[in-house]
C-alpha positions in Angstrom: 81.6 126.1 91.2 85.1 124.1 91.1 87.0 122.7 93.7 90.0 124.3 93.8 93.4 123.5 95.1 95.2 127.5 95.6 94.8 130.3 98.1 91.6 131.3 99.0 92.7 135.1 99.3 92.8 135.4 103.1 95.4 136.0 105.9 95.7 134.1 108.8 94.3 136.6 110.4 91.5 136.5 108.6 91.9 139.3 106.5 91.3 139.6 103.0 93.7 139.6 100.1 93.5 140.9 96.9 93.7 138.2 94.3 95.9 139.4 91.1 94.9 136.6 88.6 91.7 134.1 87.8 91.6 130.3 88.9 94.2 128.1 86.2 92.8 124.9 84.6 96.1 123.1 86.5 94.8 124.5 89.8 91.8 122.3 89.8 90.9 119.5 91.8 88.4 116.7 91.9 85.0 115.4 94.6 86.6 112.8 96.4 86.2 108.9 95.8 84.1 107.2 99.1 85.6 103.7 98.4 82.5 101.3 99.9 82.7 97.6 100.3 80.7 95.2 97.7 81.0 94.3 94.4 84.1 95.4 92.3 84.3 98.3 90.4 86.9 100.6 89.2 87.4 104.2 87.4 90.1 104.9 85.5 91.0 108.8 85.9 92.9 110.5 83.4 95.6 112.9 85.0 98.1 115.6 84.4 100.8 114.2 81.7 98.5 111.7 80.1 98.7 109.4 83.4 96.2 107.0 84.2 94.6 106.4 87.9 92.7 103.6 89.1 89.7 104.8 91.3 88.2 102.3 93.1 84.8 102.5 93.8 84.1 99.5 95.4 86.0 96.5 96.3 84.8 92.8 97.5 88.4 91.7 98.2 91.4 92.4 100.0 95.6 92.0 100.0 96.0 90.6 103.7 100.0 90.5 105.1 100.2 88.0 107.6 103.7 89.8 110.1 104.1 86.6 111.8 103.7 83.9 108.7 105.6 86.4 105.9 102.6 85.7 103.6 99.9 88.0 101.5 96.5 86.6 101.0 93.7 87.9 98.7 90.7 87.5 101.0 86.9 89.1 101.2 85.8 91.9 103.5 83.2 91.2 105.6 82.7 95.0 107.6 84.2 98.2 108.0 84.7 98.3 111.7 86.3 102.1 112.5 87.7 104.7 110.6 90.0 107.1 112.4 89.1 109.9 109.7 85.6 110.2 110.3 82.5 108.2 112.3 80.3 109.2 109.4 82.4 107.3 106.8 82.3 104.2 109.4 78.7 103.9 109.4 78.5 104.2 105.6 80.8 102.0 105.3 83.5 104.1 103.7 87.6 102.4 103.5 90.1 105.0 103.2 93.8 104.9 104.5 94.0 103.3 107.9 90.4 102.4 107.9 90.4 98.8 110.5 88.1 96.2 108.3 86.8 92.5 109.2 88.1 90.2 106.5 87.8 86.3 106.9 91.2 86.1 108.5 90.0 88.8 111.6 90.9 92.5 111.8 93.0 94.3 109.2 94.8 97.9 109.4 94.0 98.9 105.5 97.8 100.8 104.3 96.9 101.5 100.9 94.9 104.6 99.3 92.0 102.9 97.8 90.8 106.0 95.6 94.5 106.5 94.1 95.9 103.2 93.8 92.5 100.8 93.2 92.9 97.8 95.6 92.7 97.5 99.3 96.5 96.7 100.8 96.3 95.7 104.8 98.1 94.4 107.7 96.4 91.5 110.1 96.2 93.1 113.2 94.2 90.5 115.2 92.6 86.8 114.4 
């Protein structure tokens, strides 16, 4: 079985529709990437057009933007506090897109995409 990114035959009723074709090879999809916290590795993902996309896996460190000082500092996570996605992915640990994390500097809002773009991007929210 494939995931699958097309139609999956039904209404919004509910009812059923007839498919008139098979699944394409540019209609499927990938298992998602749980991004955890700890030592630094990446995948590199091969995509439509010959693209390359940096997975990461697991990251130690962090691009921190200080709003009141104007500055960006590399700086390690510590915890994953909450994540607004799911509670499950908080208490593994999981960092996805707006995923708050304690970094040395205090609490961060992470901005970036983790499993597209391969580094954690973040805002300081508190000290």
């Amino acid at each position: 079985m494939s995931i699958w990114h097309r139609d999956r035959g039904r209404k919004v009723t509910g009812g059923m529709i007839k498919l008139a074709r098979k699944k394409k090879k540019y209609e499927l999809g990938r298992l998602p990437t749980y991004t955890k916290f700890g030592k630094e590795v990446v995948k590199f993902v091969r995509t439509k057009g010959g693209k390359k996309k940096i997975r990461a896996l697991s990251v130690e460190f962090a691009n921190v933007l200080d709003p009141k000082a104007k500055t960006i500092k590399k700086v390690k996570i510590l915890s994953v506090v909450e994540n607004p996605d799911n509670p499950q992915l908080t208490r593994r640990g999981i960092i996805t897109k707006g995923t708050t994390i304690r970094t040395e500097l205090g609490l961060v809002k992470v901005t970036s995409r983790p499993s597209q773009c391969g580094v954690v991007s973040g805002i300081l929210i508190e000290k």
